[in-house]
C-alpha positions as CSV (number, residue, x, y, z in Angstrom):
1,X,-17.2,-76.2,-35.6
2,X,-19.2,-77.7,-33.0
3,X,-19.1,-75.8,-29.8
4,X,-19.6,-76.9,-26.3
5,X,-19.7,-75.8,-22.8
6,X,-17.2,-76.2,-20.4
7,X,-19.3,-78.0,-17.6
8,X,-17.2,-77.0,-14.4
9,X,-17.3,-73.7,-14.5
10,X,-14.6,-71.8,-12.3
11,X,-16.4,-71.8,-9.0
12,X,-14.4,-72.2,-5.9
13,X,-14.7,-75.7,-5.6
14,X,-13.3,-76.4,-9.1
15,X,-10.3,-74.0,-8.9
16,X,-9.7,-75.7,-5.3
17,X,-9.0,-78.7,-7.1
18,X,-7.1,-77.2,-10.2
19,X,-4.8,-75.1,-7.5
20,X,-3.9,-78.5,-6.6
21,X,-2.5,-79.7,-10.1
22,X,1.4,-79.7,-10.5
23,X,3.8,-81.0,-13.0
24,X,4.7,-84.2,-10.8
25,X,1.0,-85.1,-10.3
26,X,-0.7,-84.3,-13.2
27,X,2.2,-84.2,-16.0
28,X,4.6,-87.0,-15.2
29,X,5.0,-88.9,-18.1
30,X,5.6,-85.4,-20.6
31,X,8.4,-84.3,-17.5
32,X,11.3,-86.6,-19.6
33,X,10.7,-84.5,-22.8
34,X,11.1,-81.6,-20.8
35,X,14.6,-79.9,-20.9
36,X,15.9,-75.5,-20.1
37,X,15.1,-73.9,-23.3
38,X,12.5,-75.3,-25.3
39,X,9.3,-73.2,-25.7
40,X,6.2,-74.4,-24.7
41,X,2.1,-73.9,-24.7
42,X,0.1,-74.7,-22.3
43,X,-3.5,-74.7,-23.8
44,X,-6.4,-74.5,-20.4
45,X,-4.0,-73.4,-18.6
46,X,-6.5,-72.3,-15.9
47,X,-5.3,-71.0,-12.2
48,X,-1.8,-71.6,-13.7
49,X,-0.1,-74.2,-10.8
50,X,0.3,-76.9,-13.4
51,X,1.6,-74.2,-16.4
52,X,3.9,-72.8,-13.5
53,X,6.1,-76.1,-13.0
54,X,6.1,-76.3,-16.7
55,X,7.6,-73.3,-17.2
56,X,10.2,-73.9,-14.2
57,X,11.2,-76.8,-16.5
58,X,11.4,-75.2,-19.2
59,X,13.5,-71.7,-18.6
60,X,14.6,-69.6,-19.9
61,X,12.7,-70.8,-22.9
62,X,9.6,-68.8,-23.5
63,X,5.9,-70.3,-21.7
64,X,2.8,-69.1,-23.5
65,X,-0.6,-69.8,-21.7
66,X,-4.0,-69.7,-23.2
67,X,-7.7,-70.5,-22.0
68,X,-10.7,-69.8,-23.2
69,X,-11.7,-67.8,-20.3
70,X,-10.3,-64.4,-19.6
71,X,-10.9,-64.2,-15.7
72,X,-8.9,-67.3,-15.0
73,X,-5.8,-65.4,-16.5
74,X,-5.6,-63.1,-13.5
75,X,-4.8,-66.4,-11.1
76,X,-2.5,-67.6,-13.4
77,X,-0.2,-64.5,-13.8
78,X,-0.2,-64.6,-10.0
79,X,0.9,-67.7,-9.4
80,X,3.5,-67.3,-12.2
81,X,4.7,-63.8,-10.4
82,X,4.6,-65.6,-6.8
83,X,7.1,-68.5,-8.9
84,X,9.2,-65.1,-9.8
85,X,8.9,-66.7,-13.7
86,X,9.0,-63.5,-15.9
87,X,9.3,-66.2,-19.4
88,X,5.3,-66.5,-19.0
89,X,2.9,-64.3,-21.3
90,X,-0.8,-65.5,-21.2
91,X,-3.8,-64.8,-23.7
92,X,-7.4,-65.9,-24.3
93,X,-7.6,-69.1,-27.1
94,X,-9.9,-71.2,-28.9
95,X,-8.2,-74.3,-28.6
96,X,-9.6,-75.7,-32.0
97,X,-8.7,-72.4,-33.4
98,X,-5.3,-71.5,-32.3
99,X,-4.1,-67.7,-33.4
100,X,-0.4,-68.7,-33.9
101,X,2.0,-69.3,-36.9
102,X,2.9,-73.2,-37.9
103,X,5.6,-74.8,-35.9
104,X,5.5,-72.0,-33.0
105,X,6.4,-74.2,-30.1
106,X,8.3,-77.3,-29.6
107,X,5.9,-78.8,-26.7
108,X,2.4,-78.1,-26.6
109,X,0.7,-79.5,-23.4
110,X,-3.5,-79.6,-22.8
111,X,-4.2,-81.5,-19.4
112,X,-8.2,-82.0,-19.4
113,X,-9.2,-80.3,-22.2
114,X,-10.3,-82.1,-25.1
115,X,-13.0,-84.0,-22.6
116,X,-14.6,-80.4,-22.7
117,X,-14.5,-79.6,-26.8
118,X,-16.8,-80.1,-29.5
119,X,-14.5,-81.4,-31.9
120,X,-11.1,-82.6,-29.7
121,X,-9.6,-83.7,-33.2
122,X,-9.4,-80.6,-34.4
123,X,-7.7,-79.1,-31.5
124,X,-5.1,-81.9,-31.9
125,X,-4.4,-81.0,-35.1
126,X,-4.3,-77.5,-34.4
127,X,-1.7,-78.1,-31.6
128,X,-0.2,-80.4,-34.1
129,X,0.3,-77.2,-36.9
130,X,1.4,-75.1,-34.2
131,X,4.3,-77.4,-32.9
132,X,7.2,-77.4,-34.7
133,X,8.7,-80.6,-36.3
134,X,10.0,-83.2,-34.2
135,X,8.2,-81.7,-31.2
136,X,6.0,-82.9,-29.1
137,X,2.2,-82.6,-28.2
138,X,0.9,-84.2,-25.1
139,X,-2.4,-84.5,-23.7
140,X,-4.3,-85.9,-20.5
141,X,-7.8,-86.2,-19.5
142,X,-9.7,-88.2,-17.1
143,X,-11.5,-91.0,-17.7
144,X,-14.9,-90.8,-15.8
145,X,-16.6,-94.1,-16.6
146,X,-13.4,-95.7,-15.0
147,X,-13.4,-94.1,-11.8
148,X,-14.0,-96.3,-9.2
149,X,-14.4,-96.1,-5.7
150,X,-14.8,-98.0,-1.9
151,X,-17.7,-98.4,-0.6
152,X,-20.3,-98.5,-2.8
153,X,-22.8,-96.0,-2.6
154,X,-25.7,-95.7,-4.4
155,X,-25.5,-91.9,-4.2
156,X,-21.3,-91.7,-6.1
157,X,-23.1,-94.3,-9.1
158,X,-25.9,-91.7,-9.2
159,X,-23.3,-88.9,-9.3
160,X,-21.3,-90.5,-12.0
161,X,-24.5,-91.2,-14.1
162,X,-25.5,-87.3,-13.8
163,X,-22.0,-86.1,-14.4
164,X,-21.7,-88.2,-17.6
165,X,-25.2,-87.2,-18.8
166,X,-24.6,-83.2,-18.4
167,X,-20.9,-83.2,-19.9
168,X,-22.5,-84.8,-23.3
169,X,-25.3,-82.4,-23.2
170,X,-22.7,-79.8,-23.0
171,X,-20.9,-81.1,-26.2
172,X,-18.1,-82.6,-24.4
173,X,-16.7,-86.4,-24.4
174,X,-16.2,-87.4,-20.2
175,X,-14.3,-90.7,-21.2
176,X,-11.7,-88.7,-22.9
177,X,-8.8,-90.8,-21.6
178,X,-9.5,-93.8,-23.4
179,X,-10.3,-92.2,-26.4
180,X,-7.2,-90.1,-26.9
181,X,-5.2,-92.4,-29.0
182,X,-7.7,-92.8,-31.9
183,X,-8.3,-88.5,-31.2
184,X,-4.3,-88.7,-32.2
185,X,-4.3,-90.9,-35.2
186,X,-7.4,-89.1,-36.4
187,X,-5.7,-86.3,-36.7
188,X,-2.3,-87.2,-38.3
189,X,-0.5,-88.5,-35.7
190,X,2.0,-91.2,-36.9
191,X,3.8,-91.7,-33.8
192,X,2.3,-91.4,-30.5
193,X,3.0,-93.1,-27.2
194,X,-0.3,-93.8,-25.7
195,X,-0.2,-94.2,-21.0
196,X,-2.0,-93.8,-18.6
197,X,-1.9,-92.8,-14.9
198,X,-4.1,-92.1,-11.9
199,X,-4.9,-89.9,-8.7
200,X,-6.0,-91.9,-5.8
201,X,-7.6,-90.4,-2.5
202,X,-7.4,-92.9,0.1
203,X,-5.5,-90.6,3.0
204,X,-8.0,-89.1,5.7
205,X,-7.1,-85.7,4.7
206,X,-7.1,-86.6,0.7
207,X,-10.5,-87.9,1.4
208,X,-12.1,-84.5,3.1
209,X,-10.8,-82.7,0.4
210,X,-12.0,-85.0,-2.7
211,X,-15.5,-85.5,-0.9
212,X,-15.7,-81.6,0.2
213,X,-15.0,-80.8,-3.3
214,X,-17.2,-82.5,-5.1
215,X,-20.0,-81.7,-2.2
216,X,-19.4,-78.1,-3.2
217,X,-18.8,-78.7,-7.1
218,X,-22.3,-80.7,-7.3
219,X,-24.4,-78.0,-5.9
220,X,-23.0,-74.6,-6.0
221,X,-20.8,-74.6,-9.3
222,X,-21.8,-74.3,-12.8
223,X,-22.4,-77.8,-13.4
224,X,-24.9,-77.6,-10.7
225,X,-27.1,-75.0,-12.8
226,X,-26.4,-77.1,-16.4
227,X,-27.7,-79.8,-14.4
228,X,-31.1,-78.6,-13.1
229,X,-31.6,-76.2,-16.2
230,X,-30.8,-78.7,-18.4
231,X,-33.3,-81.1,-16.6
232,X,-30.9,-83.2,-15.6
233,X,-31.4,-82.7,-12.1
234,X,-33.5,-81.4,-9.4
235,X,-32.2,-79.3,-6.7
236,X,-33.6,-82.1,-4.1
237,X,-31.2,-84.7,-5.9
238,X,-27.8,-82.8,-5.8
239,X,-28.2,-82.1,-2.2
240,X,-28.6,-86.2,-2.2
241,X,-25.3,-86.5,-4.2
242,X,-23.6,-83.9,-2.0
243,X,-24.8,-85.5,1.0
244,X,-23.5,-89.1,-0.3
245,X,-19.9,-87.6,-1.0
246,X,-19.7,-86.3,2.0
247,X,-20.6,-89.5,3.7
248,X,-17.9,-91.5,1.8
249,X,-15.6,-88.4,3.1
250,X,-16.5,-89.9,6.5
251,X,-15.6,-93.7,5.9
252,X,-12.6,-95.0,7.1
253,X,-12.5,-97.2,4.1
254,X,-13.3,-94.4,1.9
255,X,-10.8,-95.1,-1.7
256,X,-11.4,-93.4,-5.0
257,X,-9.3,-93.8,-8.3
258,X,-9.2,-91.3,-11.4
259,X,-8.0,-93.2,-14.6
260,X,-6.3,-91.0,-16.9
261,X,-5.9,-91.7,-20.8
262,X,-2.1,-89.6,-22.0
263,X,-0.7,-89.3,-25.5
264,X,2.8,-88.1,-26.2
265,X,2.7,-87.4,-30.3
266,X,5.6,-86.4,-31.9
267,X,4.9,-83.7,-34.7
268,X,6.3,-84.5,-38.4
């Protein structure tokens, strides 16, 4: 299968803004299938904030979290332990290759993930064998080409154009969201409820955050290094980006929107 690379990395920056993920900001529209005793799997679960209000949803039924990354599973037991949720076991997982029996789980939930996978169809129908019949499998991911922002700067369109460039070199699809329905259909979907939602930063103290984020992210993360090995990028030019981001950071003005494509599918 094709493989990629996931293009954020888990530097500080990124897990700053995963930390921030919860089930009312980043999984509203799967919260209504959501009921005490259904069993779930959270696939990326990363840091674990977003798998944690899941799972406090959920209970007593059981919560199993993967990602393909073993370290991240350290942060997400201890948030789970800090929650005091003992119905959480996590475990490393291929997403497009998942090591459990057909119609395991009756919710399986992947928020930004397929953006970062080689072949996003096949996780879907993976999450589609593993969820039992008349379950449901949701998914979320951003939307990159339709983020948009106040004011203007020439540095956030040359971010955007570099960020878009990378992910693809990486094997990954950044305009996910509007692509997730026809992901669904491809494979096997019959009944799927296609949304969509955003984030949008507009307070001062939403601003310093988003802006200090991506500042960091753009050149000390891993997506810094895929970008200048990759010759993508010089070092010069991310401190450029950074320094736009922070700039907007500083504007009064200063909006930004993140579109995000969602898919509720029920499994047959």
């Amino acid at each position: 299968m094709p493989e990629a690379v996931y293009t954020h990395g888990h530097h500080e920056s990124v897990l700053r803004s995963h930390r921030w993920r919860t089930a009312e900001n980043s999984a509203a529209y799967l919260l209504p299938e959501l009921r005490p005793g259904l069993s779930l799997l959270d696939i990326g679960c990363g840091p674990g904030t977003l798998t944690a209000g899941l799972a406090e949803r959920v209970a007593p039924g059981p919560v199993t979290a993967v990602d393909h990354a073993a370290d991240i599973l350290t942060a997400a037991r201890a948030e789970a332990e800090s929650r005091g949720l003992t119905g959480v076991r996590f475990a490393t997982a291929d997403a497009q290759a998942l090591e459990f029996p057909d119609g395991s789980f009756d919710v399986v939930h992947a928020h930004q993930v397929l953006q970062h996978l080689g072949d996003p169809v096949r996780a879907l129908r993976e999450a589609r064998r593993v969820c039992r019949a008349g379950g449901v499998v949701a998914a979320r991911d951003a939307d990159y080409a339709a983020m948009t922002w106040y004011p203007l700067l020439p540095g956030l369109d040359e971010w955007l154009a570099l960020y878009r460039r990378v992910a693809r070199a990486n094997g990954g699809e950044p305009d996910a969201g509007r692509r997730l329905l026809s992901w669904a259909r491809e494979a096997g979907f019959t009944e799927v409820t296609a949304s969509a939602s955003v984030w949008c930063f507009a307070t001062p103290a939403d601003r310093a955050w988003w802006s200090a984020l991506w500042a960091d992210r753009t050149t000390a993360s891993s997506y810094a290094r895929l970008a200048v090995d990759g010759g993508h990028a010089t070092p010069a030019g991310l401190r450029r980006i950074a320094d736009a981001w922070r700039a907007w950071g500083r504007d009064d003005d200063a909006w930004f929107s993140v579109l995000h494509g969602e898919i509720l599918c029920r499994a047959r």
